[in-house]
PAMAR-897000 format. One record per residue (C-alpha): residue number from 1; residue in three letters; x, y, z. Coordinates in pm, 1 decimal, padded with zeros to 6 digits. Layout:
BEGIN
+-----+------+----------+----------+----------+
: pos : code :       xx :       yy :       zz :
+-----+------+----------+----------+----------+
: NUM :  ALA :        X :        Y :        Z :
...
+-----+------+----------+----------+----------+
//
This chain:
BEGIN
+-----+------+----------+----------+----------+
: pos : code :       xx :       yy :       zz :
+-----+------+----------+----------+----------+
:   1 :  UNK :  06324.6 : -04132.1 : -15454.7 :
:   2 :  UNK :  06378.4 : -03875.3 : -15185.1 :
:   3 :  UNK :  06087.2 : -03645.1 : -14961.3 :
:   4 :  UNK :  06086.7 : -03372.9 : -15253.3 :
:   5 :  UNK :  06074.3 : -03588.5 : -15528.0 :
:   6 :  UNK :  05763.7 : -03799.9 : -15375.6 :
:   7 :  UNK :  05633.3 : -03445.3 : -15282.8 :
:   8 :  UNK :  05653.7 : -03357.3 : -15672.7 :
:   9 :  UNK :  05479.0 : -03681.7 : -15736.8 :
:  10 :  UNK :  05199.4 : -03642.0 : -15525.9 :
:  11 :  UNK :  05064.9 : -03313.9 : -15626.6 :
:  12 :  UNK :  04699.7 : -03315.6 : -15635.6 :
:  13 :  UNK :  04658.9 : -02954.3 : -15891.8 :
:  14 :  UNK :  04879.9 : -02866.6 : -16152.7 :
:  15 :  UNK :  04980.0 : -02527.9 : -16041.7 :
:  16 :  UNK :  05126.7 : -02697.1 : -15741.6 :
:  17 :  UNK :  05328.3 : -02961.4 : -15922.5 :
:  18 :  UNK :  05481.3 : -02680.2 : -16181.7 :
:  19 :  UNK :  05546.3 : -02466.9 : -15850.4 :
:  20 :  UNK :  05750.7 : -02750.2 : -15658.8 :
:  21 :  UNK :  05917.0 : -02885.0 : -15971.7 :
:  22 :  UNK :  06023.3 : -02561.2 : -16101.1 :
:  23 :  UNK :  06244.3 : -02486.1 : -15781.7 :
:  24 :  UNK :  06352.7 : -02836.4 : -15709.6 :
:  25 :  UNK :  06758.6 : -02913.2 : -15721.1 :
:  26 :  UNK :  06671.1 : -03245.7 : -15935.9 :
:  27 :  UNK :  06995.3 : -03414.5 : -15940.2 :
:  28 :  UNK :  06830.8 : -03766.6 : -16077.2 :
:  29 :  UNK :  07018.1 : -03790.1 : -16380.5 :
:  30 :  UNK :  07350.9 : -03616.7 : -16531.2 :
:  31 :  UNK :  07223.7 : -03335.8 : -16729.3 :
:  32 :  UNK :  07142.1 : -03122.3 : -16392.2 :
:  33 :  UNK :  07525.9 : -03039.1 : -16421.8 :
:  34 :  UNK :  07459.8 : -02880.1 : -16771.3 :
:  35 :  UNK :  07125.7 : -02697.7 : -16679.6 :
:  36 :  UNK :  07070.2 : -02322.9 : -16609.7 :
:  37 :  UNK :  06701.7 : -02382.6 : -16568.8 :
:  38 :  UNK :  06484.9 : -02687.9 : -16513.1 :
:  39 :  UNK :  06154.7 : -02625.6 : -16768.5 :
:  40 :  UNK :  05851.1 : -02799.1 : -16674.4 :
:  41 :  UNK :  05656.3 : -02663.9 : -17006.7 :
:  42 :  UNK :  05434.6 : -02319.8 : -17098.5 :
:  43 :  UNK :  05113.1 : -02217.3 : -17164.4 :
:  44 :  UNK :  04770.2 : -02312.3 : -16993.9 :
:  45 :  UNK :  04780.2 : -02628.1 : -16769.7 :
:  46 :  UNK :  04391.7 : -02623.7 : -16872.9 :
:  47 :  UNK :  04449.0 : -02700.8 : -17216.3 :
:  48 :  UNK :  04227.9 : -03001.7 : -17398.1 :
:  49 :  UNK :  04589.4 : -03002.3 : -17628.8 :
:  50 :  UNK :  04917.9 : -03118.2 : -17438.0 :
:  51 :  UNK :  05204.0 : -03134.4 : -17698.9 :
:  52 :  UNK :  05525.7 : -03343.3 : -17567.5 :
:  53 :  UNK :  05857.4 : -03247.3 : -17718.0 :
:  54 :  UNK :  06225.9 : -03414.8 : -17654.6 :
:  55 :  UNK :  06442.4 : -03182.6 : -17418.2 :
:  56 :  UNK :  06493.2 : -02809.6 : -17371.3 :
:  57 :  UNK :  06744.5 : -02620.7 : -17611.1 :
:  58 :  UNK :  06971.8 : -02313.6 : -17513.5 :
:  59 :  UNK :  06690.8 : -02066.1 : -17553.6 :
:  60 :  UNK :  06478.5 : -02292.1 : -17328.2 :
:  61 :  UNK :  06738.7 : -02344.3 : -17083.8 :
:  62 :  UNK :  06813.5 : -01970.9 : -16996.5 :
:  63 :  UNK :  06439.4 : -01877.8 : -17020.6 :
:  64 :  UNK :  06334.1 : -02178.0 : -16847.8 :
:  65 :  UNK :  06052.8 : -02262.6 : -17054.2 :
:  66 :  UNK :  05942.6 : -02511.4 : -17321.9 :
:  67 :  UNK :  05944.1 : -02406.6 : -17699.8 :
:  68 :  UNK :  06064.4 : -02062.8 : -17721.9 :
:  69 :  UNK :  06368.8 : -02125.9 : -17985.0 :
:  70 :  UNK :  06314.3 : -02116.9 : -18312.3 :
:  71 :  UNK :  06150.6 : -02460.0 : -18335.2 :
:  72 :  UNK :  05908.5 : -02300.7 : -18062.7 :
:  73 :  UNK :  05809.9 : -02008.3 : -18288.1 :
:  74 :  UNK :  05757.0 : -02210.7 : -18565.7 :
:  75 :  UNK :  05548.2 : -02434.4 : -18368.3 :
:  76 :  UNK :  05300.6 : -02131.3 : -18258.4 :
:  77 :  UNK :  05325.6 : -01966.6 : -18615.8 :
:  78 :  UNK :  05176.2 : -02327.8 : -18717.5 :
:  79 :  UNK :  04926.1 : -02354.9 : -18470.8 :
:  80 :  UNK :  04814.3 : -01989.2 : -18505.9 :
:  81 :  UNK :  04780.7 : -02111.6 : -18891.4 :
:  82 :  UNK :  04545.3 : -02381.5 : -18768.3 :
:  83 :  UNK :  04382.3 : -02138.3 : -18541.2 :
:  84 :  UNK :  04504.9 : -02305.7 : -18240.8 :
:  85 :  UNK :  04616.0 : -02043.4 : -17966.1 :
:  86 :  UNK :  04941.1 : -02139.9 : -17811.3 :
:  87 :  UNK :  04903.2 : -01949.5 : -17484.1 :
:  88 :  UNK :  04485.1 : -02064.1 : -17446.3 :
:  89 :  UNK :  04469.1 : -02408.4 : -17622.2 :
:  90 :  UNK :  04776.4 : -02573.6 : -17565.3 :
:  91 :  UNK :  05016.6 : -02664.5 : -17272.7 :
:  92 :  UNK :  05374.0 : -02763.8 : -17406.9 :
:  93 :  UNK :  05629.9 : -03027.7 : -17199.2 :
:  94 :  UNK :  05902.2 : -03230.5 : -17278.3 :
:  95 :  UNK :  06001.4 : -03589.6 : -17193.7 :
:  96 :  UNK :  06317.3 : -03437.0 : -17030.3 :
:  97 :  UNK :  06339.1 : -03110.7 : -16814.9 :
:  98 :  UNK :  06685.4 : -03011.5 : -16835.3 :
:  99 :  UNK :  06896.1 : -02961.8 : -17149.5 :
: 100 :  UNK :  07100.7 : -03251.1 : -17302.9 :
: 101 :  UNK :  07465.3 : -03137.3 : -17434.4 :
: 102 :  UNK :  07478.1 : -02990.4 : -17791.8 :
: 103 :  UNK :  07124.3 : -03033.1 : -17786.3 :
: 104 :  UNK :  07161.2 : -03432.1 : -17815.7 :
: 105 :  UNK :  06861.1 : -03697.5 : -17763.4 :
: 106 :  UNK :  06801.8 : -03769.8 : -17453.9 :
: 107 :  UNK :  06963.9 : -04127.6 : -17330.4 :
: 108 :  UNK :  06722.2 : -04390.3 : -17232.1 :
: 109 :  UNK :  06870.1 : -04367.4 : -16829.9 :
: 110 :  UNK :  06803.9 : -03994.4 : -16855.9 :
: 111 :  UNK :  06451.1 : -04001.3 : -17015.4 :
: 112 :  UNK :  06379.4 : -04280.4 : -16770.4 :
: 113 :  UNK :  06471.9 : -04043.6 : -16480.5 :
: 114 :  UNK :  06226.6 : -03804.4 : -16620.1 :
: 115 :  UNK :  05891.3 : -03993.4 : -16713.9 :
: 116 :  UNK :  05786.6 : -04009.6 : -16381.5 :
: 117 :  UNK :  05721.3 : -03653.6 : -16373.5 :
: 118 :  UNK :  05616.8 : -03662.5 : -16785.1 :
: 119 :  UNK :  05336.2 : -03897.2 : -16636.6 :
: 120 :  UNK :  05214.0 : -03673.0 : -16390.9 :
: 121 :  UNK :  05230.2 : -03411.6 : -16606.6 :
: 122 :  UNK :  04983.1 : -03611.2 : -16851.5 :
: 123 :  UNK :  04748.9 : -03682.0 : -16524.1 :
: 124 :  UNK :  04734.6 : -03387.3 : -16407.3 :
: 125 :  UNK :  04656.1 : -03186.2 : -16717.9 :
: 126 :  UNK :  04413.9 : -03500.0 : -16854.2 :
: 127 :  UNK :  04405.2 : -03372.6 : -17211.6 :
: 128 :  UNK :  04189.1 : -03449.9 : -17499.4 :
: 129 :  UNK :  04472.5 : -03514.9 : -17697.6 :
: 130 :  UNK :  04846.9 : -03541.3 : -17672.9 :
: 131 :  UNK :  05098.1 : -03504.2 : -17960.7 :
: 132 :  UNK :  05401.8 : -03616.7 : -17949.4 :
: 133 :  UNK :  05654.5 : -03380.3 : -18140.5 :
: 134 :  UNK :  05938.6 : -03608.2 : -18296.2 :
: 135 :  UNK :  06076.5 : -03985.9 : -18301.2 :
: 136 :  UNK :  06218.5 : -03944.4 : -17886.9 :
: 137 :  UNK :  05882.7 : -03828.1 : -17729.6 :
: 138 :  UNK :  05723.0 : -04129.5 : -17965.7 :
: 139 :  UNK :  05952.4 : -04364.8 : -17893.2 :
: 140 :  UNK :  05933.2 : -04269.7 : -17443.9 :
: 141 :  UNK :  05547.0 : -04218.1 : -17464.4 :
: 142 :  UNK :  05459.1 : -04525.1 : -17672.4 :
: 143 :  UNK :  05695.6 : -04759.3 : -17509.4 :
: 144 :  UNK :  05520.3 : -05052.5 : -17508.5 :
: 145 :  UNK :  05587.8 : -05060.1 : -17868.6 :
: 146 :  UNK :  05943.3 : -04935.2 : -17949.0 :
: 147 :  UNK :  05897.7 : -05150.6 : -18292.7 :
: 148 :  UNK :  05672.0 : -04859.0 : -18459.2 :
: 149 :  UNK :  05874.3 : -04694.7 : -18683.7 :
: 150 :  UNK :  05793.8 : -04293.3 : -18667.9 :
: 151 :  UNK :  05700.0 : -04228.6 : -19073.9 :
: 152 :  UNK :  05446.6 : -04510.9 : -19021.3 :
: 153 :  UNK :  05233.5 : -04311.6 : -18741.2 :
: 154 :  UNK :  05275.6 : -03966.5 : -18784.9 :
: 155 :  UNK :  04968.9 : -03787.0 : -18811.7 :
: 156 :  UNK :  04746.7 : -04107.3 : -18746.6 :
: 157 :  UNK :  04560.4 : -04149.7 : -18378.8 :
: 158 :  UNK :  04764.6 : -04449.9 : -18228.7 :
: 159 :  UNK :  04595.4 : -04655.3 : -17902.1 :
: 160 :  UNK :  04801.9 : -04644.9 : -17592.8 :
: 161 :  UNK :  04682.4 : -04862.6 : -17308.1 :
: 162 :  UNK :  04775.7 : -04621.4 : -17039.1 :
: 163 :  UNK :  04634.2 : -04365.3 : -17169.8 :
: 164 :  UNK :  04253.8 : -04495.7 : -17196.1 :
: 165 :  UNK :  04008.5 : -04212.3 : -17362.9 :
: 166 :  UNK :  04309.7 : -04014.6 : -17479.0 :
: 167 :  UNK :  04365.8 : -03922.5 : -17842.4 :
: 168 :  UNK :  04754.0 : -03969.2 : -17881.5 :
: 169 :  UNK :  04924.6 : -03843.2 : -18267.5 :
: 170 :  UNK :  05257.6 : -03852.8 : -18326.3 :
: 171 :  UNK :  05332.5 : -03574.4 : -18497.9 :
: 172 :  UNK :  05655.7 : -03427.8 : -18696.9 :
: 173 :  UNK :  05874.7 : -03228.9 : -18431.5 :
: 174 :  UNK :  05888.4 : -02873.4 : -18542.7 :
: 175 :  UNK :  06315.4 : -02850.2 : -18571.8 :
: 176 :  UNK :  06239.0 : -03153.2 : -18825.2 :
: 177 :  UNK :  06020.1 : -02919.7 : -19064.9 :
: 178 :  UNK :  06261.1 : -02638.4 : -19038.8 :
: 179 :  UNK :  06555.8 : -02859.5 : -19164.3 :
: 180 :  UNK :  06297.5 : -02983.7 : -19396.8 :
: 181 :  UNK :  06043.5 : -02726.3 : -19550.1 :
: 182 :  UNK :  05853.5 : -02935.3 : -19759.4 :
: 183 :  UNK :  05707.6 : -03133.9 : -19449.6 :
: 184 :  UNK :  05558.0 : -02802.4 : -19309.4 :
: 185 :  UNK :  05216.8 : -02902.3 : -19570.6 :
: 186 :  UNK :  05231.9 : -03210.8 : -19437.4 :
: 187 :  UNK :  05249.8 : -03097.0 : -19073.7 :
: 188 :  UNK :  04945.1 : -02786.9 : -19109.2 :
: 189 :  UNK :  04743.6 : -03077.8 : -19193.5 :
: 190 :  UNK :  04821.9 : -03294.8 : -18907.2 :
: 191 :  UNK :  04776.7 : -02992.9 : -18667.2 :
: 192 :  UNK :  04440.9 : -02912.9 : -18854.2 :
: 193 :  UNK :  04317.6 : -03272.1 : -18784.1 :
: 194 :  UNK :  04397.5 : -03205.0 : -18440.1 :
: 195 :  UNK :  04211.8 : -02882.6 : -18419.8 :
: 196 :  UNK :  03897.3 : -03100.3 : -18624.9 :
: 197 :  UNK :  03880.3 : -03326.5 : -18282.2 :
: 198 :  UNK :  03942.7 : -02987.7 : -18033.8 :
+-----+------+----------+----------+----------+
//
């Protein structure tokens, strides 16, 4: 870990650590070569809601910010739904900051080079509750139990030791309920569960 990265690391606010990581040259894994723009998330760093996705797609990548795709729009149509704001209730992030080619998963060695900064995120912001949107931001988030198998947990509160008085609900990511509509029911009532505990 070099000066800058530590620097990242120890930021005491949240404005401060989106401010240095949003200009930093990170160079700690291979998709920097790929990347127009490294996104650290959007919406309000204040939020009680912090909603973890996989990686940034093309729109994110040129825009530089988290969710604004289509997945992202159907995200804050669902939320409005719920009557969740996305811009006041809700702070968005993935578990990696630069796009992955094709919009692949992550790998495990580029996550890895990531979740330092996904965990400071989570400090930082100290949410009420954190969704994670899809299988990958499950499987880095919960990783003391890579054995729980995605359809068993979404939309149920799961205990993570690291995360003490956090509420933490896997929840479908939103690409999944555009390739499959019928799970958009299922996900307005996980969202609405979350809005219950808000």
């Amino acid at each position: 870990m070099n000066k800058v990265q530590a620097a990242i690391l120890a930021s005491r606010s949240y404005p401060t650590f989106r401010q240095r990581l949003s200009v930093h040259d990170c160079r700690l894994c291979g998709l920097h070569a790929g990347r127009t723009n490294l996104v650290v998330d959007r919406g309000n760093p204040a939020a009680r809601l912090l909603l973890i996705g996989e990686g940034p797609g093309a729109d994110e990548d040129r825009l530089g910010q988290a969710f604004v795709g289509r997945s992202g729009r159907l995200l804050d149509q669902m939320l409005l739904e719920t009557g969740i704001d996305p811009a006041r209730d809700v702070l968005i992030a993935n578990v990696v900051k630069c796009r992955p080619p094709e919009n692949r998963r992550p790998t495990r060695e580029e996550a890895g080079a990531c979740l330092p900064y996904l965990h400071r995120q989570i400090a930082l912001v100290r949410p009420k509750i954190l969704g994670l949107l899809g299988a990958t931001a499950a499987e880095h988030v919960l990783s003391h139990d890579p054995g729980r198998k995605m359809s068993k947990i979404v939309g149920n509160c799961v205990e993570v030791e690291s995360l003490p008085g956090m509420v933490v609900m896997p929840l479908f990511h939103p690409a999944y309920v555009l390739r499959n509509p019928r799970k958009r029911g299922e996900m307005l009532d996980h969202l609405m569960g979350i809005m219950a505990r808000l």
